[in-house]
PDB file of N, H, CA, C and O in Angstrom:
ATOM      1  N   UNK A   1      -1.341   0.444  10.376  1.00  0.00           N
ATOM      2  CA  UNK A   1      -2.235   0.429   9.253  1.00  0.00           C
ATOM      3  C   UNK A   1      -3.483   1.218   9.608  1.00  0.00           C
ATOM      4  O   UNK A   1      -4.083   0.982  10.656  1.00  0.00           O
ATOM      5  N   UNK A   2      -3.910   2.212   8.700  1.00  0.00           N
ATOM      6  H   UNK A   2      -3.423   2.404   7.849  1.00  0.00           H
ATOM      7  CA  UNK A   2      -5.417   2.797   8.796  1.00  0.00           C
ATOM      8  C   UNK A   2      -6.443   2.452   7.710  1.00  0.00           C
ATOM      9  O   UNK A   2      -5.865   2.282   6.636  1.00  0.00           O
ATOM     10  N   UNK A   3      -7.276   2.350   7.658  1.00  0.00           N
ATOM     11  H   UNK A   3      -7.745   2.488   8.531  1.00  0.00           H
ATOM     12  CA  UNK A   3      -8.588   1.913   6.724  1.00  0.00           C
ATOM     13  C   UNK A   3      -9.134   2.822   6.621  1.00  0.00           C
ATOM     14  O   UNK A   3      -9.437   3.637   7.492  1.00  0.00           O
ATOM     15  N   UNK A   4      -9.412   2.824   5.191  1.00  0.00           N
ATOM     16  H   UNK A   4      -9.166   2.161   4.483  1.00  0.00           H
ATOM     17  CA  UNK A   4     -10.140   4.278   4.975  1.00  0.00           C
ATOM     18  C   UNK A   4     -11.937   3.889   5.357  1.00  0.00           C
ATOM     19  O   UNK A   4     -12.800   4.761   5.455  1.00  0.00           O
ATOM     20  N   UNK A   5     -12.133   2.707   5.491  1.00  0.00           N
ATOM     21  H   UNK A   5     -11.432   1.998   5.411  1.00  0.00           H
ATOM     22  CA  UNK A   5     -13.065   2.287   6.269  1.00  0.00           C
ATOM     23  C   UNK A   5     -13.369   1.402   7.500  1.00  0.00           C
ATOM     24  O   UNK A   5     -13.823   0.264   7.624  1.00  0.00           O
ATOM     25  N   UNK A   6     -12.918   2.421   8.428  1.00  0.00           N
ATOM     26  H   UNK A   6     -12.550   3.345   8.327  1.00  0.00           H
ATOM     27  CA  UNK A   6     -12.721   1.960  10.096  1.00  0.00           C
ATOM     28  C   UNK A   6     -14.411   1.449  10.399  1.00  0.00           C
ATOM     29  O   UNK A   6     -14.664   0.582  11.235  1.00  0.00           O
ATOM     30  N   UNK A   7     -15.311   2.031   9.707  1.00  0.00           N
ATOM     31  H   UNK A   7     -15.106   2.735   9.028  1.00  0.00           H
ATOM     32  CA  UNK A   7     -16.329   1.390  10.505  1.00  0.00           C
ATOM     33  C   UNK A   7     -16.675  -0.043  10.040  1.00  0.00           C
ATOM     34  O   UNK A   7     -17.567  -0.641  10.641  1.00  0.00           O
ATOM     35  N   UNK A   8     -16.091  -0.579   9.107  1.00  0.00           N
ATOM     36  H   UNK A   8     -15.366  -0.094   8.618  1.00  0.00           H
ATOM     37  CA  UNK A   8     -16.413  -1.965   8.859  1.00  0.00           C
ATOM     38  C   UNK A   8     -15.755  -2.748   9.918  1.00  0.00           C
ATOM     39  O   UNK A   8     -16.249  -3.670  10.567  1.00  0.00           O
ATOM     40  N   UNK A   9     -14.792  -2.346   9.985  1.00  0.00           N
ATOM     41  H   UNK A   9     -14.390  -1.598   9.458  1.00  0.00           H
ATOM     42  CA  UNK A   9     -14.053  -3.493  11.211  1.00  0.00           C
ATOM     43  C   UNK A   9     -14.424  -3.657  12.916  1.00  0.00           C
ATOM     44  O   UNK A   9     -14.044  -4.388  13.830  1.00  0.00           O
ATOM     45  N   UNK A  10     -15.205  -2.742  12.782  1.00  0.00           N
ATOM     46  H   UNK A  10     -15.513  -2.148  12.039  1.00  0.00           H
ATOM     47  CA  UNK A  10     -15.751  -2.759  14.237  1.00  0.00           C
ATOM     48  C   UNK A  10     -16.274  -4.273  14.900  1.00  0.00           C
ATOM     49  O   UNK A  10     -15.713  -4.771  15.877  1.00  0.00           O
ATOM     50  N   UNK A  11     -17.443  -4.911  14.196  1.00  0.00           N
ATOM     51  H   UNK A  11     -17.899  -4.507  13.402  1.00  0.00           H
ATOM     52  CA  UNK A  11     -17.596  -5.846  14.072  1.00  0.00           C
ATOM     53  C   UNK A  11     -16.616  -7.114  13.486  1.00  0.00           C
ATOM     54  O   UNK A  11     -17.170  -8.128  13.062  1.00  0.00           O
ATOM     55  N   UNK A  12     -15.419  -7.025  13.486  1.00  0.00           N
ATOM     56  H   UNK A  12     -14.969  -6.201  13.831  1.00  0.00           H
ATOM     57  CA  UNK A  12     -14.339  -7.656  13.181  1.00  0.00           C
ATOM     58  C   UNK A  12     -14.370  -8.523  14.597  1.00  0.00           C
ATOM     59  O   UNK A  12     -14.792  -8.076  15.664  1.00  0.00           O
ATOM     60  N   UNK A  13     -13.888  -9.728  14.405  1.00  0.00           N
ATOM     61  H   UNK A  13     -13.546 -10.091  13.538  1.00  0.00           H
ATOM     62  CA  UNK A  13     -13.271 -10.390  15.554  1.00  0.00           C
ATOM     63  C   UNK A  13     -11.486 -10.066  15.618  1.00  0.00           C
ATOM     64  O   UNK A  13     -10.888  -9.824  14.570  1.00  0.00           O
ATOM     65  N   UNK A  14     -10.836 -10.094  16.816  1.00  0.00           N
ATOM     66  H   UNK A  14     -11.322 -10.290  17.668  1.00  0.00           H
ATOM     67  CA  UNK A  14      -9.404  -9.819  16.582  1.00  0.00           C
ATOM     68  C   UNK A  14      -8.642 -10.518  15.633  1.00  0.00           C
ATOM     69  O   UNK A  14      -7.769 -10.057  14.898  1.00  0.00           O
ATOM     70  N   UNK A  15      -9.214 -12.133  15.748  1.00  0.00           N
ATOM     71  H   UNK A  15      -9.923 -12.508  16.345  1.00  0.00           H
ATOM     72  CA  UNK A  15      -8.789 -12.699  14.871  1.00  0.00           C
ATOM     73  C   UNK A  15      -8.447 -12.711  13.539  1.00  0.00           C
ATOM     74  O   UNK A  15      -7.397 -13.125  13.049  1.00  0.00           O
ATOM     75  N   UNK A  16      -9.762 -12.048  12.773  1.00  0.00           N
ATOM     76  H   UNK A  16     -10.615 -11.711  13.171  1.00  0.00           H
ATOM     77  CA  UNK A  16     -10.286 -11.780  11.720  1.00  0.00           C
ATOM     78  C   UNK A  16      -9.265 -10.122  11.514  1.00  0.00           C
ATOM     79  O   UNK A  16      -8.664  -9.539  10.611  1.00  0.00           O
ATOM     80  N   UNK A  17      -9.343 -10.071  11.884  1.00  0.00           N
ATOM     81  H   UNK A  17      -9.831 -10.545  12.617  1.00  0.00           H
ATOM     82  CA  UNK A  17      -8.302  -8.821  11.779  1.00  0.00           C
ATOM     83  C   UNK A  17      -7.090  -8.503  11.689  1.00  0.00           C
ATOM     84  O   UNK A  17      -6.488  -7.626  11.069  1.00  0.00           O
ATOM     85  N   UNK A  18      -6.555  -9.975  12.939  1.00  0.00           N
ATOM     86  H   UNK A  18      -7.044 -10.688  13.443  1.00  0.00           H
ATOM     87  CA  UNK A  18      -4.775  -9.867  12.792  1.00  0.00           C
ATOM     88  C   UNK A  18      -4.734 -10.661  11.331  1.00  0.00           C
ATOM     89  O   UNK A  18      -3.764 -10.452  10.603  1.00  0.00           O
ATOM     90  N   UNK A  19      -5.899 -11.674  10.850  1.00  0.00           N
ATOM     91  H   UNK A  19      -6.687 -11.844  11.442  1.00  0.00           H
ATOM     92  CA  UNK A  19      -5.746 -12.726   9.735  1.00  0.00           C
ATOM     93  C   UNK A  19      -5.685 -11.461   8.753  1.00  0.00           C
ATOM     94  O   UNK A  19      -4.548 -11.206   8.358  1.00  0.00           O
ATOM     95  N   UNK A  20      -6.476 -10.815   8.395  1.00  0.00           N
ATOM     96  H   UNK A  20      -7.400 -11.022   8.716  1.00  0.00           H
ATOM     97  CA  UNK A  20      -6.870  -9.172   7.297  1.00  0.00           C
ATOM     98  C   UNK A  20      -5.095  -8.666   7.155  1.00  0.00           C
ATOM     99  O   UNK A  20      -4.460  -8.865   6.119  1.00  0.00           O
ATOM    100  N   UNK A  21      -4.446  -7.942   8.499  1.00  0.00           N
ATOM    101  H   UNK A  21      -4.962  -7.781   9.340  1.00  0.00           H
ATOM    102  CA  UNK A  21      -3.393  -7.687   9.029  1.00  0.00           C
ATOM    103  C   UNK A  21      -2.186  -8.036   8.098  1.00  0.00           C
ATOM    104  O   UNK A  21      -1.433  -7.212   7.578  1.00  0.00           O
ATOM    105  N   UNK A  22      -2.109  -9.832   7.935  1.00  0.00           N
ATOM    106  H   UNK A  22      -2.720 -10.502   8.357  1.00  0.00           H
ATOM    107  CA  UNK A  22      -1.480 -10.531   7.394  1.00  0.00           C
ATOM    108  C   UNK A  22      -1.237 -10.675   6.367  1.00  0.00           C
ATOM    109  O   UNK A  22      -0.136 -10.473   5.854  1.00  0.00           O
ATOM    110  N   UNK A  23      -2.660 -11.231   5.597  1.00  0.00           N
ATOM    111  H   UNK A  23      -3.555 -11.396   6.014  1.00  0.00           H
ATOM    112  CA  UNK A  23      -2.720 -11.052   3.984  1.00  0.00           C
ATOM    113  C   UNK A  23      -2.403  -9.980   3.216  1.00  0.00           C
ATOM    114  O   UNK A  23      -2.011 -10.037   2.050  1.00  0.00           O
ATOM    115  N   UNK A  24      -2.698  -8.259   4.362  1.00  0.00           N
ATOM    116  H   UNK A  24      -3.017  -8.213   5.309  1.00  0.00           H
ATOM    117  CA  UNK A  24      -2.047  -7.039   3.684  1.00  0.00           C
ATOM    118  C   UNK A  24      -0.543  -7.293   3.351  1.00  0.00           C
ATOM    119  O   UNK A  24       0.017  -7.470   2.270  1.00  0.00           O
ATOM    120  N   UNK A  25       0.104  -7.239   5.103  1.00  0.00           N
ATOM    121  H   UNK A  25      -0.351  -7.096   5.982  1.00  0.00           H
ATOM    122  CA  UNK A  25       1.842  -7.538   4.582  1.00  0.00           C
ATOM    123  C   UNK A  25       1.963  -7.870   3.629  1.00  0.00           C
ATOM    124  O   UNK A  25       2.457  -7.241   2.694  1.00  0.00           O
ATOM    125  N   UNK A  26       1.377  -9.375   3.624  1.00  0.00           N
ATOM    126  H   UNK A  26       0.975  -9.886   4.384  1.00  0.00           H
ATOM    127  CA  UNK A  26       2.210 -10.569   2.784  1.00  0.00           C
ATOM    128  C   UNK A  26       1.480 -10.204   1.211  1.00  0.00           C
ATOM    129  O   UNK A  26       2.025 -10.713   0.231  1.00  0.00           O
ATOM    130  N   UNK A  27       0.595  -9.569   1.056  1.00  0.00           N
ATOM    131  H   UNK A  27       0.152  -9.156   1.851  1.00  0.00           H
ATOM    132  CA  UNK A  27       0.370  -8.916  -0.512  1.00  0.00           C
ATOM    133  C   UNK A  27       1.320  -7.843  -0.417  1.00  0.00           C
ATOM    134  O   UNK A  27       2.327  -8.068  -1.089  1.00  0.00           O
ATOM    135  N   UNK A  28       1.327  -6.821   0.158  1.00  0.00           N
ATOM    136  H   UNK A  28       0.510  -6.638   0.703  1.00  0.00           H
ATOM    137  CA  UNK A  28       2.759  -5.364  -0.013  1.00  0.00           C
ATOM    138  C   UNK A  28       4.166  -6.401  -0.280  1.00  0.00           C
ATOM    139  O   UNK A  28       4.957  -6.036  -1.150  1.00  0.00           O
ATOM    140  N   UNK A  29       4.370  -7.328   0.270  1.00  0.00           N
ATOM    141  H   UNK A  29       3.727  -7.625   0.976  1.00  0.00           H
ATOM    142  CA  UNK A  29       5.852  -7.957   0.775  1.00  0.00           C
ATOM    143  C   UNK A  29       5.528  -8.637  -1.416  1.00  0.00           C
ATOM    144  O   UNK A  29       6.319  -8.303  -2.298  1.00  0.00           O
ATOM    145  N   UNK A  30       4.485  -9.374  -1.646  1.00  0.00           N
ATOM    146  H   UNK A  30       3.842  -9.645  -0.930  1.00  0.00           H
ATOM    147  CA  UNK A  30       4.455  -9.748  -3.036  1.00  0.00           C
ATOM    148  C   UNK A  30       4.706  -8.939  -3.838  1.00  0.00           C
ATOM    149  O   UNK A  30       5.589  -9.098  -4.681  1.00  0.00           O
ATOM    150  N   UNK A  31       3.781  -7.618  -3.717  1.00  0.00           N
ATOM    151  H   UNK A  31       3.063  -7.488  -3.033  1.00  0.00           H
ATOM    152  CA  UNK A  31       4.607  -6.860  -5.032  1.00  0.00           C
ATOM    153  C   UNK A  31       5.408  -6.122  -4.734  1.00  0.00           C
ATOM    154  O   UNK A  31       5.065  -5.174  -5.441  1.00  0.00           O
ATOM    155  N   UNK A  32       6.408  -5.732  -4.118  1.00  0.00           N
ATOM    156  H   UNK A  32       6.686  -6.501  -3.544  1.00  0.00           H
ATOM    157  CA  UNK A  32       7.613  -5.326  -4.054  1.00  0.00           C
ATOM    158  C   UNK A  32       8.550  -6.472  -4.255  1.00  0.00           C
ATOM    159  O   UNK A  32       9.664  -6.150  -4.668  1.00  0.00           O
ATOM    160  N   UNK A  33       8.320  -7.818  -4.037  1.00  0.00           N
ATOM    161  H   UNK A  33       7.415  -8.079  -3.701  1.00  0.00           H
ATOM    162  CA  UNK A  33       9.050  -8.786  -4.746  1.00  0.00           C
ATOM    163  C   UNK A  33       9.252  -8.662  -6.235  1.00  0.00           C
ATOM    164  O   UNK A  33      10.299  -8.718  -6.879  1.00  0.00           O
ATOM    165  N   UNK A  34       7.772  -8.446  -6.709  1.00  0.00           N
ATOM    166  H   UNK A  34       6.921  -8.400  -6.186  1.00  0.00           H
ATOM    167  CA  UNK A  34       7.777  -8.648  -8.258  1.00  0.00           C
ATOM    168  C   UNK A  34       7.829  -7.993  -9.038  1.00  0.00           C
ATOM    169  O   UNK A  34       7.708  -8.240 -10.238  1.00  0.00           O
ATOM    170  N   UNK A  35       8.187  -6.158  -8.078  1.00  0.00           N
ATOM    171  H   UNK A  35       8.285  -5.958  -7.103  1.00  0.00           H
ATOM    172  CA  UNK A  35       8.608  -4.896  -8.956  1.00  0.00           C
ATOM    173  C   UNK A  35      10.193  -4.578  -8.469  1.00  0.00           C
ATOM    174  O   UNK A  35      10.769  -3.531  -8.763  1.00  0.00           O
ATOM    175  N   UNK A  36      10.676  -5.444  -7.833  1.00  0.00           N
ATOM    176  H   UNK A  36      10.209  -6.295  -7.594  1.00  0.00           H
ATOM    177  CA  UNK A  36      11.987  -5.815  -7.805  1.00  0.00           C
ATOM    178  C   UNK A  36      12.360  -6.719  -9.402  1.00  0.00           C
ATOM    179  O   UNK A  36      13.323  -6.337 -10.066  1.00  0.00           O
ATOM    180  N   UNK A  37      11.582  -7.794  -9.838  1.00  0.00           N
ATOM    181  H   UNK A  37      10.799  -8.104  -9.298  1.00  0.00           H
ATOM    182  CA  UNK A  37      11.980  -8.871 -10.282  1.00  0.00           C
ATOM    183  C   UNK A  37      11.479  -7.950 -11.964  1.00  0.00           C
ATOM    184  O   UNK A  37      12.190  -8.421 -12.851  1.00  0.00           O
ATOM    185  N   UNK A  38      10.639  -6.998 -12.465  1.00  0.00           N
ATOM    186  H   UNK A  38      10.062  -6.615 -11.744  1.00  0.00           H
ATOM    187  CA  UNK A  38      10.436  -6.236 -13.120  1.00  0.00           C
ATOM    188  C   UNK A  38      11.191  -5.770 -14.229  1.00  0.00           C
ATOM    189  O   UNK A  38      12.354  -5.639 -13.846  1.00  0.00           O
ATOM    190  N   UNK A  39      11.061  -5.430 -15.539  1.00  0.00           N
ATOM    191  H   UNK A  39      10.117  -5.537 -15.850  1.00  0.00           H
ATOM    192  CA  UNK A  39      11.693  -4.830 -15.846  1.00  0.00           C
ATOM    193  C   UNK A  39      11.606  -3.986 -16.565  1.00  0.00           C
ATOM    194  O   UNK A  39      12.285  -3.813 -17.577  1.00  0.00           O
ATOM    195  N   UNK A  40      10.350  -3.016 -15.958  1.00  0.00           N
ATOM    196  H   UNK A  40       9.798  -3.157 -15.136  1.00  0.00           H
ATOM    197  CA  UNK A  40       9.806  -1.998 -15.928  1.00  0.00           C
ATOM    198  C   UNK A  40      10.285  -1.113 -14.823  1.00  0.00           C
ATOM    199  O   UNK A  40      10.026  -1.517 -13.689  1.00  0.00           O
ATOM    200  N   UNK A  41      11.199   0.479 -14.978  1.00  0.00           N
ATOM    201  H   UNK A  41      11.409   0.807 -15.899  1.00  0.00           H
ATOM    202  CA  UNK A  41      10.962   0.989 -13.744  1.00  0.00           C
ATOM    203  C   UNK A  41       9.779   0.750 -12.494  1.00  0.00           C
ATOM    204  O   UNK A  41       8.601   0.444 -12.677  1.00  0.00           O
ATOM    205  N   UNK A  42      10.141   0.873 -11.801  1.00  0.00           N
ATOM    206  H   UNK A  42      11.098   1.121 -11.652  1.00  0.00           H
ATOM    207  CA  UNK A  42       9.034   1.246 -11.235  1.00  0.00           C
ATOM    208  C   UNK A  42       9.134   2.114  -9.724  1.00  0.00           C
ATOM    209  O   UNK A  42      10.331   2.290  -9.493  1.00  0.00           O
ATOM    210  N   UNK A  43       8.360   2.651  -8.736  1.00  0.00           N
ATOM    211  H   UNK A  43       7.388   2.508  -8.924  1.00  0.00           H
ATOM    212  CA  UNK A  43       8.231   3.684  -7.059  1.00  0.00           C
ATOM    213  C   UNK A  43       6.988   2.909  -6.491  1.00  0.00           C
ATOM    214  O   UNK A  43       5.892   2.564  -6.932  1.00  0.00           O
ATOM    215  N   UNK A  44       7.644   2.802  -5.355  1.00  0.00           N
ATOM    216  H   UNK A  44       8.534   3.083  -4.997  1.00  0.00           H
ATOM    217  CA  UNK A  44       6.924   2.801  -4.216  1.00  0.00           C
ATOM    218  C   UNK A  44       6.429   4.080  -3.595  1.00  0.00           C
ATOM    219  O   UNK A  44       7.177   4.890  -3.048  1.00  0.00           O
ATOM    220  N   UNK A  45       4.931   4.235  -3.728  1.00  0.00           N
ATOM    221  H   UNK A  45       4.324   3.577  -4.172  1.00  0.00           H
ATOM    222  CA  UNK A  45       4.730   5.722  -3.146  1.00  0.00           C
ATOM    223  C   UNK A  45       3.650   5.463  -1.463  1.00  0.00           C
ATOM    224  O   UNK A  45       2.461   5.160  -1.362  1.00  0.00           O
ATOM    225  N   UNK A  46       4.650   5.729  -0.414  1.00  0.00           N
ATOM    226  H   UNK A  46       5.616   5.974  -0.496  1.00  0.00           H
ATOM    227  CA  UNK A  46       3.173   6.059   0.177  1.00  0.00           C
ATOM    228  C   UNK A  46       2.276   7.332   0.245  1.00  0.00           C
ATOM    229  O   UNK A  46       2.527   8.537   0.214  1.00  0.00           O
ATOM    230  N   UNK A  47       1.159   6.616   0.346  1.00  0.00           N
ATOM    231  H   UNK A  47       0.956   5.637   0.371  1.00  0.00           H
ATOM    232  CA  UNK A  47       0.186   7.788   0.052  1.00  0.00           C
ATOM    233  C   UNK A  47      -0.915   8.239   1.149  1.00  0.00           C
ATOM    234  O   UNK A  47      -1.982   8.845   1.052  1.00  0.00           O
ATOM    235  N   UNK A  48      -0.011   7.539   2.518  1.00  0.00           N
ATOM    236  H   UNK A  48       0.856   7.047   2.597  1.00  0.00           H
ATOM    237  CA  UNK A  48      -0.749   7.843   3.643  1.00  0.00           C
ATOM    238  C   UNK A  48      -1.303   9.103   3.721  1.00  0.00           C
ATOM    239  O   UNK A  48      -2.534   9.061   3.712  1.00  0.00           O
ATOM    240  N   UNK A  49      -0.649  10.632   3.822  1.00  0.00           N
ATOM    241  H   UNK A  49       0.350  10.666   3.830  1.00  0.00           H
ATOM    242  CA  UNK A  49      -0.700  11.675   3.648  1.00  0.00           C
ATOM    243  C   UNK A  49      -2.008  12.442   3.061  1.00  0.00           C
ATOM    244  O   UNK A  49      -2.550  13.476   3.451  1.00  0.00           O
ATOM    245  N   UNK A  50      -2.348  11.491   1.892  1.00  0.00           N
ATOM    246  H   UNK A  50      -1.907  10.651   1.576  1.00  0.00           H
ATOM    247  CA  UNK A  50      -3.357  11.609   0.500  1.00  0.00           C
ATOM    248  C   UNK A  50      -2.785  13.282   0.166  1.00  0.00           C
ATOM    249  O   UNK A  50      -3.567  14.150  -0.223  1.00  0.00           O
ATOM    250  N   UNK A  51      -1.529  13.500   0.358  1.00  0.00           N
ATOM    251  H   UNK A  51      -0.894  12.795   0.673  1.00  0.00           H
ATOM    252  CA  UNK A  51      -0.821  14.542  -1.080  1.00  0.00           C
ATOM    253  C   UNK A  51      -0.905  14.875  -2.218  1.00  0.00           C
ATOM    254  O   UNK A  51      -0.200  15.813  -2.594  1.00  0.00           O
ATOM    255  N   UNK A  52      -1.761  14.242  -3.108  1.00  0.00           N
ATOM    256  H   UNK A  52      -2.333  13.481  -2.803  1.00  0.00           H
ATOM    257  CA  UNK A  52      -1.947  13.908  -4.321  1.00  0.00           C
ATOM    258  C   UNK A  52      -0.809  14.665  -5.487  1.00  0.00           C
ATOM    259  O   UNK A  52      -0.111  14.181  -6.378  1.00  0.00           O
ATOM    260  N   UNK A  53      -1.050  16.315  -4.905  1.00  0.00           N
ATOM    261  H   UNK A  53      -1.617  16.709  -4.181  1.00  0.00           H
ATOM    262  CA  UNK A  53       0.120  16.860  -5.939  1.00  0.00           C
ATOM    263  C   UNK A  53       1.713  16.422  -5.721  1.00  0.00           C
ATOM    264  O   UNK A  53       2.589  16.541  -6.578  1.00  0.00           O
ATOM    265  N   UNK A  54       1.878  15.914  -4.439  1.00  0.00           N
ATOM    266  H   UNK A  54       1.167  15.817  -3.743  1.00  0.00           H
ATOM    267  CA  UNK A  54       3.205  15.623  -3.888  1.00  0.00           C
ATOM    268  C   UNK A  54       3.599  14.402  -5.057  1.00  0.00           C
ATOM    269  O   UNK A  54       4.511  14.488  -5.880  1.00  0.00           O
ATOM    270  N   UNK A  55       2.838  13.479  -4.922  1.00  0.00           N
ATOM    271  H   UNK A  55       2.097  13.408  -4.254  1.00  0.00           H
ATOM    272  CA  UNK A  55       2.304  12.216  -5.223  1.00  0.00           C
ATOM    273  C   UNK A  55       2.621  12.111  -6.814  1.00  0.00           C
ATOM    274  O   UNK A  55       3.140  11.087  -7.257  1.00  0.00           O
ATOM    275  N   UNK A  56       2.373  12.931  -7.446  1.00  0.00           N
ATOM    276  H   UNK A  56       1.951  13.763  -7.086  1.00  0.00           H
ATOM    277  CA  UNK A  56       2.472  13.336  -8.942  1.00  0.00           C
ATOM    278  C   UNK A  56       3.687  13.706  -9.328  1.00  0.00           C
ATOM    279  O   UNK A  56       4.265  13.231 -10.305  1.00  0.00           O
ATOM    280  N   UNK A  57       4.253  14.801  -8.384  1.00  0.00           N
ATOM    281  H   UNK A  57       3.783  15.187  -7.590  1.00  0.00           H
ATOM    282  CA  UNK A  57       5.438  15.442  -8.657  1.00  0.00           C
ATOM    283  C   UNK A  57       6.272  14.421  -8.236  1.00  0.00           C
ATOM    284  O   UNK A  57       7.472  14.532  -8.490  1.00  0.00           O
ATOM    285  N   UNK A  58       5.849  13.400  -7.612  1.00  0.00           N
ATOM    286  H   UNK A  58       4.874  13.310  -7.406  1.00  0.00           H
ATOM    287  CA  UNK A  58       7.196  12.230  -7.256  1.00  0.00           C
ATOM    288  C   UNK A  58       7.143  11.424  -8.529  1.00  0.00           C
ATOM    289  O   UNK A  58       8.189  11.436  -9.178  1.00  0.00           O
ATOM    290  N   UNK A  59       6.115  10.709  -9.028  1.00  0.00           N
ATOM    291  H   UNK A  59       5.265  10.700  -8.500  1.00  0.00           H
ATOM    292  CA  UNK A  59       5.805  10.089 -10.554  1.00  0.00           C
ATOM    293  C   UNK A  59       6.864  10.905 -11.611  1.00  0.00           C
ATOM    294  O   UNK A  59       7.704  10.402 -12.357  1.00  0.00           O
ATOM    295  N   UNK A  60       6.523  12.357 -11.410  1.00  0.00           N
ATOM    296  H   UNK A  60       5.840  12.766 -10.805  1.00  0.00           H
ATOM    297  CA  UNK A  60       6.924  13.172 -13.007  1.00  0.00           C
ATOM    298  C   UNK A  60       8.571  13.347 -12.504  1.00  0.00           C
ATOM    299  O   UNK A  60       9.445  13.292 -13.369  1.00  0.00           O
ATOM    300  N   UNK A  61       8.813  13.486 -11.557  1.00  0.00           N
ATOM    301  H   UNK A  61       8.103  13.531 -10.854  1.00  0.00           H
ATOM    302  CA  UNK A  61      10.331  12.894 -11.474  1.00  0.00           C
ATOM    303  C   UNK A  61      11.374  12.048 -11.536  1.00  0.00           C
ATOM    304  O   UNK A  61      12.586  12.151 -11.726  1.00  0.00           O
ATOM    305  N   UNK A  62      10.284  10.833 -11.244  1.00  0.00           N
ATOM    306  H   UNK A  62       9.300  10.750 -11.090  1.00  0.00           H
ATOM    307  CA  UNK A  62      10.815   9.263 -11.184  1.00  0.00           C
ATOM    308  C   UNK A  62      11.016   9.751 -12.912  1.00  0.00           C
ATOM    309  O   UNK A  62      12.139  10.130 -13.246  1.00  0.00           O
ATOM    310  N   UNK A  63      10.064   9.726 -13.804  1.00  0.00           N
ATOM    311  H   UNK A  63       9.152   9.418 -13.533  1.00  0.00           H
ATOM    312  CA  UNK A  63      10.199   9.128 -14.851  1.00  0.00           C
ATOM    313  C   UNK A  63      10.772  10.204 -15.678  1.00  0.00           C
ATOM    314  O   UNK A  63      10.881  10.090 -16.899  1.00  0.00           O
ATOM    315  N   UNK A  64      11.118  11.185 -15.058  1.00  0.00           N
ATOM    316  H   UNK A  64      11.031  11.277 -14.066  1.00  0.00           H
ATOM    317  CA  UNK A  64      12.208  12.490 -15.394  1.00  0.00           C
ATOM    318  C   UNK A  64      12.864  13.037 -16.454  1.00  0.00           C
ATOM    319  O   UNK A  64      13.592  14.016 -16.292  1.00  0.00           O
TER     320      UNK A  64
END
């Protein structure tokens, strides 16, 4: 995982961090449950990259 704001966590305890860590998963792990359960298309995009046009052209294809 990267943060687009690394300097807040500096002052993080580890704790506080693996706890942060957690609640991410287990929110990503929720909505991919509930865009499974959907019945609305829907994509998972990562956007680590920040591609943006990639990012678009994957959208305008999905929905094709």
């Amino acid at each position: 995982m990267q943060s687009r704001n690394p300097h807040e966590w500096r002052s993080k305890s580890e704790n506080e961090v693996r706890k942060s860590a957690e609640e991410f998963i287990q929110t990503q792990s929720e909505l991919r449950k509930q865009s499974n359960l959907s019945i609305l298309p829907t994509i998972e995009i990562n956007t680590d990259q920040k591609d943006w046009i990639a990012y678009a052209n994957q959208i305008m294809d999905f929905i094709g």
